[in-house]
Residue, then its C-alpha position, 0 to 999 in steps of 0.5 A: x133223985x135217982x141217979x143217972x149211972x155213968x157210961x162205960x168209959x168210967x170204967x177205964x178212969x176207975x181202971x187208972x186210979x185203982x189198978x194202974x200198973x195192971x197189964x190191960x191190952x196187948x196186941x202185935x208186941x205192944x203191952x199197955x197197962x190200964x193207966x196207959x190206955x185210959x191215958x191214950x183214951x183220953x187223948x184221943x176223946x179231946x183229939x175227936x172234940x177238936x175235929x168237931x165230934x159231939x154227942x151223937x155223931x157217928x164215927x166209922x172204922x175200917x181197920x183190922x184189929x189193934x189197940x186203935x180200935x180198942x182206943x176208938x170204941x173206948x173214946x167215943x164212949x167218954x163223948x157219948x159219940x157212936x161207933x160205925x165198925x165196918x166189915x172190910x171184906x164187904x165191897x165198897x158199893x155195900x159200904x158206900x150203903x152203911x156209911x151213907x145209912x148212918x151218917x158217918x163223918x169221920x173214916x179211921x182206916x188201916x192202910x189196906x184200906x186206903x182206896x176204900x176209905x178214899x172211895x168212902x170220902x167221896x161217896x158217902x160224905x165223909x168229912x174227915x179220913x184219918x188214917x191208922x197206919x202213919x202217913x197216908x198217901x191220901x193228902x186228906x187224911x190225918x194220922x192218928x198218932x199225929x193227932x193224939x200226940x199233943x194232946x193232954x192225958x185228962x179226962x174229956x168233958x162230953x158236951x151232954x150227958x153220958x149213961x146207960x141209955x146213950x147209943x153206942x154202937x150201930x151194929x150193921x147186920x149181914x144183910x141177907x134179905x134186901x139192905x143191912x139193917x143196924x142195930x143200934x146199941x146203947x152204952x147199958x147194952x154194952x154194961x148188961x152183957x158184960x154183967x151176964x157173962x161175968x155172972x155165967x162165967x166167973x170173969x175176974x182179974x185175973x182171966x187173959x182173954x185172946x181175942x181173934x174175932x173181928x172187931x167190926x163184929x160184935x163178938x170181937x167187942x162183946x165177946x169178951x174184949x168189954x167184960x174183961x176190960x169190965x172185970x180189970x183183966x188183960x185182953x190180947x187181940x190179933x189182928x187176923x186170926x192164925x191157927x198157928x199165931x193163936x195156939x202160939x198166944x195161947x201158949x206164951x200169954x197164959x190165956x184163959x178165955x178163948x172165943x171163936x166160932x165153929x170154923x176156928x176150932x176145926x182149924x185149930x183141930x188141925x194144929x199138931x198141937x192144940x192140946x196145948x188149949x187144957x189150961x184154957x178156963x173157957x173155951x167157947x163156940x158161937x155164931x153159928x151151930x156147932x157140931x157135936x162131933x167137934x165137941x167130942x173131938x175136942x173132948x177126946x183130947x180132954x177140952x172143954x168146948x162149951x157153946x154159946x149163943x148170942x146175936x148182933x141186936x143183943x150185943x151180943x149174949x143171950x144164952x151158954x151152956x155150963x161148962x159142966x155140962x158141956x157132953x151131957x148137954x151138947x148141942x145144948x146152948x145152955x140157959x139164958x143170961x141171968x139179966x134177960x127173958x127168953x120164951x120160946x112161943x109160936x106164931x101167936x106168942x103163945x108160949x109152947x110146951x117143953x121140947x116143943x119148937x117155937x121162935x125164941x123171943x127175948x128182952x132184957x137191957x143188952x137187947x138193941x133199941x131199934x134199928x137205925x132209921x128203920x122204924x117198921x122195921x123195928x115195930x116188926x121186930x119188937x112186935x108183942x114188947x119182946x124181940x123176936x129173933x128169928x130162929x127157931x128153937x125148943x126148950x127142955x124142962x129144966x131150961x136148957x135151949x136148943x137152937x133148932x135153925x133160923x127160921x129162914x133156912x127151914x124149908x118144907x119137904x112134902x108138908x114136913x117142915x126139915x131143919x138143917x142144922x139136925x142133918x148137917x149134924x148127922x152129916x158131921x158124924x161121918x169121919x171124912x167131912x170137913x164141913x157141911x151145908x144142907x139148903x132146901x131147893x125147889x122140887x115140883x114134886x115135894x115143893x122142897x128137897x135138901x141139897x148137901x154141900x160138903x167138902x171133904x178133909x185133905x187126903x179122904x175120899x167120899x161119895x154121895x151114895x155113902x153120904x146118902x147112905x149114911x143119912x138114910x140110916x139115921x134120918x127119916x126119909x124126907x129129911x135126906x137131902x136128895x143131893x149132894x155137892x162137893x166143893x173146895x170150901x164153903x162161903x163163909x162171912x168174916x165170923x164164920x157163918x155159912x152163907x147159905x143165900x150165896x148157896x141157894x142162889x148158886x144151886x137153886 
């Protein structure tokens, strides 16, 4: 008989027995060893069962991140329930979509949140508020440590089976085309992403992870808040990010993983003192492309900035680069994971050549199941047995990938197809810029022209002919967008990534 392997909360029941005394989470001042938090786990499993949480049921979160949250995806593994984590910079209409969408009963909510989360009660059926900040102003809600307080330390009995296949998390993504779609996520998806990055990276006990990435993201849960719990080491979390607070943290708790995405490391670049990243092990960049310019920025003060790529529907690791390999290859997002498949095919699903440009199509266990309640939509997706990621990309013969751009944000210019990300990339290597964004707009002449919009570092100056200027002379003439936009700052969503639909419907 073969055996159903457990879920991820066993991890934390093994953690307690084997290594108790192991510093395992700190955030805001509060450290919590592994008993600690597996016993805080545990109370909070018996305290959800109380308030009538099966197997299955959803359960939504709006907070910033804290060791509640940690405490909240941990628990509802043990049950077998599913996370909702809600982005809290989107509006209560769009929330009021993904709560109903999902079927949510229970809310936990910090206290900024508090009008939102009674928005939520009344709108989306919510049937239990439970509030993350002591007592709440709102007569229905529960507090959480109230709840957890007197209740007993050991190990929740799940009303059905717990393992690998059990979904987890439904990921909500950015929705940039019509309604968000979730992506739902099982317990083994969760496993397999910790057993690729643990491989990749060489996590261990000993590595210190701070995270600042959001939680209600799945790079803040995957990236690599789970592994390092997976691997008995201590994470840190913070719950917003702060250049100054995270080179702080950096510095007093020994860090060895840092994660972020492009827009935190040009922000700690800032920092007078962000050389103090050399003893960081592993620095690494994702969710949107990096510039070859920071990673020789950063290389000129002797670090290491390595990127990765992964995306919400494969929990969300796909590929990273050797460190070693970090300037030889840069640019490069490295090989794919050890437990997953990759090709890079065109629109048959035949396989193109080395360094030919194709869609890169995955599957593999960390891959997502299906969408929630979207069943074309995931037949689209899965269309062929294998993922389809939407993003266009070339692989060199020894493996190396390379994300050319989202396949959507690709536009025609006289019958040749421009790929953003190559002349953003040209962009960035003009000194004076802060960050850039190309979109294609209509243009009755060649269907579509590239239209640039840029900001420019404190105290430069810059033009749009010395842009335009520097573009001729390193592209082909209808890749050089035929405008350029200087803004104040870029739109951005809670990871980082530009919000290039905000952008092209603004400029169109």
């Amino acid at each position: 008989m073969q055996m159903q392997p457990e879920g991820i909360g066993s991890w934390f029941r093994y953690r307690e027995i084997e290594t108790p005394d192991k510093e395992a989470l700190i955030v805001d001042g509060k450290r919590f060893n592994y008993k600690q938090l597996n016993q805080r786990i545990n109370q909070l499993s018996l305290a959800l069962q109380s308030l009538g949480i099966h197997h299955g049921d959803r359960v939504a979160v709006l907070a910033y991140n804290g060791n509640e949250f940690a405490e909240i995806i941990l628990a509802l593994a043990k049950l077998g329930a599913i996370l909702v984590p809600l982005n809290w910079r989107l509006t209560p209409v769009e929330l009021t979509f993904i709560v109903s969408d999902s079927g949510a009963e229970v809310l936990f909510f910090d206290a900024s949140f508090e009008a939102t989360a009674e928005e939520l009660r009344n709108k989306a059926a919510v049937r239990t508020l439970i509030s993350l900040s002591g007592m709440s102003k709102l007569a229905a809600a529960k507090n959480y440590d109230e709840i957890i307080a007197d209740m007993p330390v050991t190990e929740p009995t799940p009303d059905a089976s717990v393992g690998f296949d059990t979904p987890h998390i439904i990921m909500y993504t950015a929705g940039t085309t019509g309604k968000p779609k979730g992506a739902v996520l099982t317990q083994g998806a969760s496993f397999w992403n910790a057993v690729n990055l643990v491989v990749s990276m060489n996590i261990t006990n000993a590595d210190r992870n701070l995270n600042v990435l959001p939680m209600f993201h799945i790079g803040g849960i995957g990236l690599f808040t789970l592994p390092v719990f997976y691997m008995g080491g201590t994470v840190i979390l913070t719950r917003t990010f702060d250049p100054s607070k995270a080179l702080d943290l950096i510095r007093k708790e020994r860090v060895s993983i840092f994660m972020g995405v492009p827009a935190i490391f040009l922000f700690l670049a800032s920092q007078p003192d962000f050389q103090c990243m050399k003893d960081v092990r592993i620095i690494m960049s994702g969710g949107a492309p990096l510039p070859v310019s920071l990673i020789k920025l950063y290389e000129e003060k002797g670090l290491k900035l390595v990127q990765g790529f992964g995306m919400s529907e494969a929990a969300p690791s796909i590929a990273v680069l050797e460190p070693s390999m970090y300037l030889k290859k840069a640019g490069s997002i490295g090989r794919r994971l050890m437990h997953l498949e990759t090709r890079v095919v065109d629109e048959d699903m035949n396989d193109v050549g080395p360094d030919k440009i194709g869609e890169l199509i995955m599957r593999g266990p960390n891959v997502m199941i299906g969408y929630w309640n979207r069943p074309e939509a995931t037949a689209e997706a899965f269309r062929g047995g294998w993922f389809h990621s939407g993003d266009l990309a070339r692989r060199e013969a020894d493996g190396s990938l390379y994300i050319v751009d989202r396949s959507k944000d690709m536009y025609i210019s006289g019958g040749e197809n421009v790929y953003p990300a190559e002349v953003e990339n040209a962009i960035y290597d003009i000194p004076e810029i802060g960050e850039a964004a190309v979109i294609g707009i209509p243009d009755q002449k060649w269907g579509e022209v590239g239209k640039a919009i840029v900001t420019v570092k404190p105290g430069k100056n810059l033009t749009e002919e010395q842009i335009i200027s520097h573009l001729k002379g390193c592209l082909a003439k209808f890749k050089v967008p035929a405008g350029v936009v200087f803004v104040d700052a870029l739109p951005r969503n809670a990871m980082g990534k530009v919000l290039k639909n905000t952008l092209r419907e603004k400029y169109k």
